[in-house]
C-alpha positions, 0 to 999 in steps of 0.5 A: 500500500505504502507504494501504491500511494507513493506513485499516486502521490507523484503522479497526481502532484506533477500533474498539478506542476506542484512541489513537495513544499506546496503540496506540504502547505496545502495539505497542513503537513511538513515538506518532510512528510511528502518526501517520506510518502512518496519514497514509501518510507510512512503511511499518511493517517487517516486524516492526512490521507483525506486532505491530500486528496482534497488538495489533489482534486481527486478521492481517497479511492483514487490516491489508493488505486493502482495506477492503471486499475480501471474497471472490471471488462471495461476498455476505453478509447479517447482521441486525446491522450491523457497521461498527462491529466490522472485527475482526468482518468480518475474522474472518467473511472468514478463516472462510470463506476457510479454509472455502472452500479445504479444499474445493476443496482435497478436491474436496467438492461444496458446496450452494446453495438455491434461490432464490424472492424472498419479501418478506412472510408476509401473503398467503404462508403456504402458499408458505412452508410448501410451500417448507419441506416442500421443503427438508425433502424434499432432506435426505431428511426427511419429516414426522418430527422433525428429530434434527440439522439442522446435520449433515443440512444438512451431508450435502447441502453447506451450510458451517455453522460454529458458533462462540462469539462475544461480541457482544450480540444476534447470533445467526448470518449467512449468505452465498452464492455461486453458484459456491462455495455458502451459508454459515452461521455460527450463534453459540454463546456462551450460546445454547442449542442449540433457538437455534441450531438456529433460527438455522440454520434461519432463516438458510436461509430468508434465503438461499431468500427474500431472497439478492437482498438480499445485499451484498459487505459486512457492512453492515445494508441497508434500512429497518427495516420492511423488515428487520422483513418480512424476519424474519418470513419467515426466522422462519415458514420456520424454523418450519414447516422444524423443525414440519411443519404436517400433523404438528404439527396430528396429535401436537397431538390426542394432547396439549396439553402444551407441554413434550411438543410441544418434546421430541418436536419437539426445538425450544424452547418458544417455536416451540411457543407461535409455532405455537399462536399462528399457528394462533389457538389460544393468545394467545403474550403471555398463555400465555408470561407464564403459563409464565414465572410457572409456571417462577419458582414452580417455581425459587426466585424465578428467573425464565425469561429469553429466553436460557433453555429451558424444560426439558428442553433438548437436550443439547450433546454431542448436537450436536458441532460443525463436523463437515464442517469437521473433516472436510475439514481431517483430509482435506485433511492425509491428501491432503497439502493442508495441514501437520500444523501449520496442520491443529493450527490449525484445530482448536485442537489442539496438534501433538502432540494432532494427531499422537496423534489422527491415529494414533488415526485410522489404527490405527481406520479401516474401508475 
């Protein structure tokens, strides 16, 4: 134990760029103390063990796991290494740890695509498409728009959480077990929701295309070329998963118009333009410089970044959040699985909020 945490103590110190003595300060322990714990020569108490954890950001489990220690069956993949980031992969872990307990904890089926190792678009294009037509067929979809993807994957068992996380560049990740089913967590932190909505759709093309390259860790695997192959399989999946071919090709006769695609798809413009530019019928760098000049003019000298849609944008409250996670913590507290106080925990609630929304709850429900 002395060595387990030792190397969690290093690792998730440096990954803070604090040193022994700020670590020391932090935490209301000598320099000395942090040196001897980190060379595996005492164990910290109770208490210490506590508040080096809170200086930390992380928990007492994960100052206690080993390092590389995920979940039982579970592998992961992430476009973006993060082995730099342990508060990060312990953070993913405690996520789904808690997801996947309340639904065993509630008996909830869970849900596992299919897998059909897909390495390239080159040569692919109609087995992609077929495969999204698919998927869509399993929700229960046919060719119209998708009016919510996260709650019709949610309907069929996919774990989907949507979190606001503060990390440049990083989008969303993906898991998988056979045992326990897939998992996607999709970032929300300034990222509008025709992204998000993509990130999960991407994700999922990962876990049908790519799971044989999923790791016990969140480490960034293969070359780049490989990785870059890999995106645009995830990517054309994606599209053709939110824009039916057949019924882009047929709403495309009735109008041209790029912000009338993107409303009545419910997608960004820039999966409007990929499409148009799939089908050789738009130069995607030409017409997006185009639209960008457009949309300056049209704001003042602002100018239409990547982070940004064009309008009109799908609404936030149009897309509530975690709802099957919600759901099975309110379920795991009415079967007596969890305490009102850890149920207040896990959605950020007071318990007092939780009492009063429980009752609210109960005094409204149809059997």
């Amino acid at each position: 134990m002395k060595e387990i945490i030792a190397a969690n103590l290093i690792r998730y110190r440096k990954s803070l760029s604090l040193s022994q003595e700020q670590l020391a300060q932090q935490a209301g322990v000598t320099r000395q103390s942090i040196n001897n714990y980190e060379n595996a020569k005492t164990l910290p108490d109770s208490k210490n063990l506590s508040d080096l954890a809170n200086v930390l950001g992380i928990t007492l489990d994960d100052l206690l796991r080993s390092q590389g220690e995920g979940l039982p069956n579970f592998r992961f993949r992430a476009h973006v290494s993060f082995d730099k980031n342990p508060q990060f992969v312990a953070q993913v872990l405690r996520m789904l740890q808690t997801y996947n307990a309340l639904e065993q904890a509630v008996g909830y089926p869970t849900y596992t695509p299919e897998s059909t190792p897909c390495h390239c678009v080159s040569g692919n294009e109609k087995r992609i498409q077929a495969i999204a037509t698919q998927f869509r067929h399993r929700l229960g979809l046919g060719d119209a728009p998708i009016a919510n993807l996260f709650q019709s994957v949610e309907e069929i068992g996919l774990k989907v959480l949507r979190q606001s996380i503060p990390i440049k560049d990083f989008f969303g990740l993906s898991a998988c077990s056979e045992v326990s089913g897939a998992f996607v967590l999709v970032n929300t932190h300034n990222i509008t929701i025709e992204r998000q909505l993509f990130t999960l759709a991407h994700e999922i093309g990962h876990l049908i295309f790519h799971r044989v390259e999923y790791e016990d860790s969140l480490v960034e695997e293969g070359t780049k070329e490989e990785e870059k192959a890999r995106e645009k399989v995830a990517d054309y999946f994606a599209g053709h998963l939110l824009v039916p071919q057949a019924e882009f090709e047929r709403i495309y006769t009735q109008t041209k118009n790029i912000i009338e695609l993107k409303r009545h798809f419910r997608v960004s413009y820039l999966v409007i333009l990929n499409r148009l530019a799939e089908m050789g019928i738009i130069d995607f760098a030409k017409k997006k410089a185009k639209i960008c000049a457009i949309y300056k003019k049209q704001n003042n000298g602002v100018s239409l970044k990547n982070s940004m849609e064009l309008p009109p944008a799908l609404a936030a409250d149009e897309y509530p959040e975690n709802e099957r996670y919600k759901y099975l913590i309110w379920q795991s507290l009415k079967l007596g699985n969890i305490s009102e106080m850890k149920a207040a925990e896990l959605l950020n609630l007071t318990v007092e909020k939780l009492r009063l929304h429980r009752r609210e709850r109960e005094i409204y429900a149809v059997y």
